[in-house]
N, C-alpha and C positions, 0 to 999 in steps of 0.2 A: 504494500500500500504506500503511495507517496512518490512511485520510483519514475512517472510517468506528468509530470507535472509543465505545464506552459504557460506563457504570458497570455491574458486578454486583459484588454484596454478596455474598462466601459466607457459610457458615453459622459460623465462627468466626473472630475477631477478632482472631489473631495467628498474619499471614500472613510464608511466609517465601520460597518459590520458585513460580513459574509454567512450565509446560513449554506448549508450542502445539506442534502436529503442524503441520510445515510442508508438509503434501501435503494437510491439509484442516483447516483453520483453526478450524475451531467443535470441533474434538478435542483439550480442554484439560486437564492434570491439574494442581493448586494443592496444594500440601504447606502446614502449618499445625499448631500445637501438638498438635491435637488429634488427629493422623492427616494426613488429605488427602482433596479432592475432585477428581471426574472428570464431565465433563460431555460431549456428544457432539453438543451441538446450540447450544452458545457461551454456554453460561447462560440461556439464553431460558427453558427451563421449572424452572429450579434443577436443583442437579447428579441427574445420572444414580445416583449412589452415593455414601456416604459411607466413607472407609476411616477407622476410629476407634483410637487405640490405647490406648484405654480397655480394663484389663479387663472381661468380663462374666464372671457368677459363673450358675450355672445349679444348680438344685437337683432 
């Protein structure tokens, strides 16, 4: 375990926790100023979703 390990970049720059699903390892969520990222395949295609806690304003 640990012997196979790579960089991914998320999409913002001030990271704070990482969760890994310990029953299936490429199911990761990264918490981050911005909100948080969730990925379901290890960061290979970039995250699955971005959760932002950014207001949006809709008119």
């Amino acid at each position: 375990m640990g012997e196979n390990l790579q960089k991914v970049d998320p999409p913002h720059g001030d990271n704070h926790q990482l969760w890994i699903d310990p029953n299936d390892t490429k199911r990761m969520v990264q918490a981050n100023d911005g909100g948080g990222t969730v990925t379901f395949d290890g960061g290979n295609r970039g995250p699955a979703f971005i959760i932002s806690r950014r207001p949006r304003c809709t008119t």
